[in-house]
C-alpha positions in Angstrom: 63.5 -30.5 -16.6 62.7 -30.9 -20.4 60.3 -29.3 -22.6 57.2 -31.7 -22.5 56.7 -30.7 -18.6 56.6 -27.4 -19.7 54.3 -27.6 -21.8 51.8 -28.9 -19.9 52.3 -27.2 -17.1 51.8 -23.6 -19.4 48.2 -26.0 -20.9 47.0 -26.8 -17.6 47.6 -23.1 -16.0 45.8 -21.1 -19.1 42.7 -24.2 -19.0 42.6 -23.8 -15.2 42.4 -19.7 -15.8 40.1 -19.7 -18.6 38.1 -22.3 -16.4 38.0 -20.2 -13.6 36.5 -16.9 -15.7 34.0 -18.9 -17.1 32.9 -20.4 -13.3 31.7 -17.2 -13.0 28.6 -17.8 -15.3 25.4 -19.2 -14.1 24.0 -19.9 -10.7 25.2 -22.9 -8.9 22.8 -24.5 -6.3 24.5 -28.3 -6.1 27.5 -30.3 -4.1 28.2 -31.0 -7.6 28.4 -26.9 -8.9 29.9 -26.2 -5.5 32.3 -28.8 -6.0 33.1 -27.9 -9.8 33.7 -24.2 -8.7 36.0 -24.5 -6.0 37.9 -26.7 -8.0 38.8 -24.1 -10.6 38.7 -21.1 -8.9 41.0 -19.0 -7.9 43.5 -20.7 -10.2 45.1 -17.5 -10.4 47.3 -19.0 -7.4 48.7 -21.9 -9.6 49.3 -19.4 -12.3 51.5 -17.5 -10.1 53.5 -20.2 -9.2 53.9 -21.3 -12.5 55.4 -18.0 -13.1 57.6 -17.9 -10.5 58.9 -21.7 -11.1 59.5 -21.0 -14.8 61.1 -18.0 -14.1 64.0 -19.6 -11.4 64.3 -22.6 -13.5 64.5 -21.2 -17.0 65.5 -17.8 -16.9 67.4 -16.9 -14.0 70.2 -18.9 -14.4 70.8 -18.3 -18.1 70.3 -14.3 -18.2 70.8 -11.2 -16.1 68.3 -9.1 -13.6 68.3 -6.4 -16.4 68.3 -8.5 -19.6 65.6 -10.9 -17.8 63.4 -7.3 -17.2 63.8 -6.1 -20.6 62.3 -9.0 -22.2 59.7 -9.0 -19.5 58.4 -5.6 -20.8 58.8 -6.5 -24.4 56.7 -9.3 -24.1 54.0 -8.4 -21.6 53.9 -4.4 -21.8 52.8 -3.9 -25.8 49.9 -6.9 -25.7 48.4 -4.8 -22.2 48.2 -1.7 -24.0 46.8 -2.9 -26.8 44.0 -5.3 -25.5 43.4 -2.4 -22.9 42.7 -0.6 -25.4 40.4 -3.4 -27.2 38.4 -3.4 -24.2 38.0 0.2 -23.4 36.6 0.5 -26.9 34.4 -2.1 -26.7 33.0 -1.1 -24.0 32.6 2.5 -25.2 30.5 0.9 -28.0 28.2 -0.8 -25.2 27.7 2.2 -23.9 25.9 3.9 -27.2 23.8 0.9 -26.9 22.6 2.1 -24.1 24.3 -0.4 -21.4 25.8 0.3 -18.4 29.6 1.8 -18.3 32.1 1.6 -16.0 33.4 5.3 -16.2 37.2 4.2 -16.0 40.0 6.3 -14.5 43.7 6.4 -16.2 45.4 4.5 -13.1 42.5 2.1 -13.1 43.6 1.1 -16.6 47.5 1.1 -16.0 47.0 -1.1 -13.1 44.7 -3.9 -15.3 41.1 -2.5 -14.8 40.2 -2.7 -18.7 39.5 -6.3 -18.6 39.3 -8.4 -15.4 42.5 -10.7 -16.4 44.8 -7.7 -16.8 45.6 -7.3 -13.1 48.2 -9.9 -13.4 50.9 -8.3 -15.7 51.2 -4.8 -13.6 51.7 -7.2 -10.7 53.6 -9.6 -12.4 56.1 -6.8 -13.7 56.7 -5.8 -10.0 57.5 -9.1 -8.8 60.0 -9.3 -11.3 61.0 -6.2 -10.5 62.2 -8.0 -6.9 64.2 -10.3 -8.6 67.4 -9.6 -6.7 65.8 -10.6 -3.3 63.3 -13.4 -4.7 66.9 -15.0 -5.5 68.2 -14.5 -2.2 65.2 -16.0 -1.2 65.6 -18.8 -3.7 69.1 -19.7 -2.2 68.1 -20.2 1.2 67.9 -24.0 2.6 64.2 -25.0 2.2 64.0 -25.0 6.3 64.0 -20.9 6.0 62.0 -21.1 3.3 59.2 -22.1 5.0 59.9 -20.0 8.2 59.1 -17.1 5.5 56.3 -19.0 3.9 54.5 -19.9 6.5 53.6 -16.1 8.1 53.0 -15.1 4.8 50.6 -17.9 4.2 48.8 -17.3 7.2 48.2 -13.4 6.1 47.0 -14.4 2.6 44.5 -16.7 4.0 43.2 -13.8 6.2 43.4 -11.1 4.1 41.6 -13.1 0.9 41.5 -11.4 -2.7 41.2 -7.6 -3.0 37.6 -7.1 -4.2 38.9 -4.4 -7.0 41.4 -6.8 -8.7 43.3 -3.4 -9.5 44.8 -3.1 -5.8 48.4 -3.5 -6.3 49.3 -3.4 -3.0 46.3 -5.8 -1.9 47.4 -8.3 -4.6 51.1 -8.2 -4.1 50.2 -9.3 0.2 47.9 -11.7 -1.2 50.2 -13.3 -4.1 53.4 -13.0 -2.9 53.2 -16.3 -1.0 52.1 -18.1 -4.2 55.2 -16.5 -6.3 57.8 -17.5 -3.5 55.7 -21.3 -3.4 56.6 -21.6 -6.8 60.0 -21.0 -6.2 59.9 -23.1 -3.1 58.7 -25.9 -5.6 61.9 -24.9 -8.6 64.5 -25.5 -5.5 62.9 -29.1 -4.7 62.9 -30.3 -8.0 66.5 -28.8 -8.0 67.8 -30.3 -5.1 65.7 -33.9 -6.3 64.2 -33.7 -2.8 60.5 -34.3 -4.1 59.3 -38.1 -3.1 56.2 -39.8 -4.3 54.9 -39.5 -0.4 55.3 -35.6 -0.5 53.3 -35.3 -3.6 50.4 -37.9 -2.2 49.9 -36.3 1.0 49.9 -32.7 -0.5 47.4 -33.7 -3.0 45.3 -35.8 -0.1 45.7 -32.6 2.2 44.2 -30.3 -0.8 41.4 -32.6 -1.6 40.3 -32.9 2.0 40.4 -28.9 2.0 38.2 -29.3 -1.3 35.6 -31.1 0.4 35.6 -29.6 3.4 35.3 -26.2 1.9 32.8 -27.4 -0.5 30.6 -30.1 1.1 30.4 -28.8 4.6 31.5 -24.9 5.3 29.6 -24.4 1.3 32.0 -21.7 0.6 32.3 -21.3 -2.6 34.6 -18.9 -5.3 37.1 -16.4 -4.6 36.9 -14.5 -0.8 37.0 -11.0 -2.3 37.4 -9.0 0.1 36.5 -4.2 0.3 40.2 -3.2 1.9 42.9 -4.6 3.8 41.7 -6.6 7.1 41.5 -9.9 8.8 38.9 -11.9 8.1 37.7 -15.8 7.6 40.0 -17.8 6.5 40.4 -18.4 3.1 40.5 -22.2 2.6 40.1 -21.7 -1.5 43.6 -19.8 -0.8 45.0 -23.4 1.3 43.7 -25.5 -1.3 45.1 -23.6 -4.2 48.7 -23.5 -2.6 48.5 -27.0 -2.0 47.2 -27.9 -5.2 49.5 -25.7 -7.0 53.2 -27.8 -5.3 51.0 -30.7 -6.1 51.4 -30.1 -9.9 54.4 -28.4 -10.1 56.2 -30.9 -8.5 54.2 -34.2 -10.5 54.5 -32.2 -13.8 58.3 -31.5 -13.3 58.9 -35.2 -12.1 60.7 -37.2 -14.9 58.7 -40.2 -14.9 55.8 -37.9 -16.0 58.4 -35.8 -18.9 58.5 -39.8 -20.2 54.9 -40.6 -19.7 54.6 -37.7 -22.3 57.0 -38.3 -24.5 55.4 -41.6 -24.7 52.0 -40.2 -25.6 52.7 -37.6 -28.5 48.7 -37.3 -29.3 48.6 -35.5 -26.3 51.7 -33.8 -25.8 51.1 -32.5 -29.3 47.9 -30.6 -28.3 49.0 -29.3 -24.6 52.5 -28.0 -26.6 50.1 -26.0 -29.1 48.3 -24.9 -25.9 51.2 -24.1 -24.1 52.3 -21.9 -27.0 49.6 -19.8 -27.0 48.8 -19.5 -23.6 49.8 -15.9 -22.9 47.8 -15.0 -26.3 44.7 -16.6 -24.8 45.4 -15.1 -21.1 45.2 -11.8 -22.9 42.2 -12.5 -24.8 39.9 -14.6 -23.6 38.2 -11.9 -21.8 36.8 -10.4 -24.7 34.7 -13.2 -24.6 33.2 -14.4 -21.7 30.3 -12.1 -21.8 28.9 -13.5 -25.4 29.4 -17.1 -24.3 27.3 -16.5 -21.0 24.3 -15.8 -23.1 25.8 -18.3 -25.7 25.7 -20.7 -22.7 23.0 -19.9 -20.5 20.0 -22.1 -21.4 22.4 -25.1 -20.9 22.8 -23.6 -17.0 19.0 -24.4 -16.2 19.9 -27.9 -17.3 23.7 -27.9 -15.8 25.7 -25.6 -14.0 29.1 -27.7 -14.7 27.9 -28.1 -18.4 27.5 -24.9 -18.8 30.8 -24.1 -17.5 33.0 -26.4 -19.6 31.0 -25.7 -22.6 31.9 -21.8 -22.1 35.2 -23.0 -21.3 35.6 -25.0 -24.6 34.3 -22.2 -26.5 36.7 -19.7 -24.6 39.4 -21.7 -26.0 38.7 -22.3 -29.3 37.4 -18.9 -30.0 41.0 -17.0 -28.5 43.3 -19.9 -31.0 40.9 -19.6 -33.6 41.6 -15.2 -33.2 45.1 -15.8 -32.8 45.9 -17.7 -35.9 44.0 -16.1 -37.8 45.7 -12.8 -36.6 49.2 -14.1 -36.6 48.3 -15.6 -40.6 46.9 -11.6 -41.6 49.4 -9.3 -39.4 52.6 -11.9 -39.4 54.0 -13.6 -36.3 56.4 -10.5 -35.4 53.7 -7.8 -34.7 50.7 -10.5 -33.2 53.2 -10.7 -30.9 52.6 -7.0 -29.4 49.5 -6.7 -30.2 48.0 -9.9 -28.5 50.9 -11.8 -26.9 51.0 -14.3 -29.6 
């Protein structure tokens, strides 16, 4: 697989995340907000894959467990501290405004509590931390792949998102199927087992769930859920996993890696995204809470349009902060301090 897949792979997961953050603003009341909302929430899933796929495909095979893990902490450890620390301190200054303050705890904020997108690297970090046995699991036949898969599958969907996003334990049940997916996804692009078929009946499968989940049950956003239990069945969780094969298998297929070669105005952009996607996965959060009341007269005219217009904002505002901090502090120390 060649670069310009990558790349928009890495674009699409940080637009789908950014997306998703900024669903969360305004009140949606149509088939059309439903519809919008499901469709990017809970991207999360596909981000995990993403990781997961890149990981088997890229790094695995070129470097060892304990190399792989060192450059795993030196790229996602310094940025968490500091934007922690970014958003402890500015919401220390809310609270001399006279807002209301979350009084945080020390583990809270080691385990990604300071900002809601900072869950993923402690969980991320003990993933990677399996890596031994997720490559046992990657060199299985696809047949007991999915005898794994599917149990685990079937407890996600039951169990839905942790409603403290800083439950390890709740996360790592809820994820793990997503990471191994991913992997699922790196061994049939491998093995060029993927046919056009698969990929069309996956992606008819998830937009059926879509509108099922949407149109008729009117579930909408992520199932958070108090503690570990069984409950409803979480068909953003189905959708997400089926989306998720669905473009990590197109985006990996060569006929798409030509498409984009053939287009350079827009594999130009999605590389530049791709770039600084983990720069804007740790920053955009600072944001989101300006461009809701940036954004929220447009809501009373548009949910969606409120949505994408926060979105937009979202990522212009974290490239236009991360060149301009790369071009002041030099590319070598923006790294640590904001992933980029």
């Amino acid at each position: 697989m060649r670069l310009a897949g990558i790349d928009a792979m890495r674009s699409l997961a940080i637009i789908l995340v950014v997306a998703q953050h900024t669903s969360l603003m305004g009140d949606d009341k149509t088939a059309v907000d439903y519809l919008y909302k499901n469709l990017v929430a809970n991207s999360s899933v596909f981000f995990v894959a993403l990781s997961a796929f890149l990981a088997a495909h890229i790094s695995w095979p070129k470097q060892r467990w304990t190399d792989f893990m060192r450059k795993k902490e030196a790229l996602l450890i310094p940025p968490f501290v500091c934007i922690s620390l970014l958003a402890l301190s500015k919401a220390y200054s809310k609270c001399t405004l006279g807002l209301y303050c979350q009084d945080y705890q020390l583990i809270e904020v080691g385990l990604g509590g300071a900002l809601f997108p900072l869950w993923y690297v402690p969980f991320i970090m003990v993933m990677f931390s399996l890596t031994p046995m997720l490559k046992l699991y990657h060199a299985q036949s696809l047949w007991l792949q999915a005898l794994v898969l599917i149990p685990l599958c079937y407890l996600s969907m039951r169990i839905g998102r942790p409603q403290e996003l800083t439950h390890l334990a709740h996360n790592l049940l809820y994820f793990l199927p997503a990471f191994l997916l991913g992997l699922s996804c790196e061994k049939l692009h491998r093995c060029r087992s993927v046919s056009t078929a698969l990929i069309v009946s996956l992606a008819v499968a998830a937009i059926g769930v879509w509108l099922y989940q949407s149109l008729h049950l009117q579930q909408f956003g992520n199932a958070h859920h108090p503690r570990l239990g069984f409950y409803a069945v979480d068909w953003l969780f189905v959708q997400k996993a089926m989306l998720s094969c669905v473009l990590l298998l197109l985006l990996s297929d060569l006929r798409v890696e030509q498409w984009l070669q053939r287009h350079p105005s827009l594999l130009k952009p999605l590389s530049q995204l791709a770039m600084m996607s983990f720069g804007i996965f740790f920053i955009h959060g600072l944001f989101t809470y300006e461009l809701y009341l940036l954004t929220k007269p447009l809501a009373h005219i548009s949910y969606v349009l409120s949505s994408v217009v926060a979105m937009a904002l979202c990522l212009a505002l974290a490239c236009a902060a991360l060149t301009i901090g790369q071009r002041l502090i030099g590319k070598r120390y923006s790294r640590y301090i904001a992933g980029y």
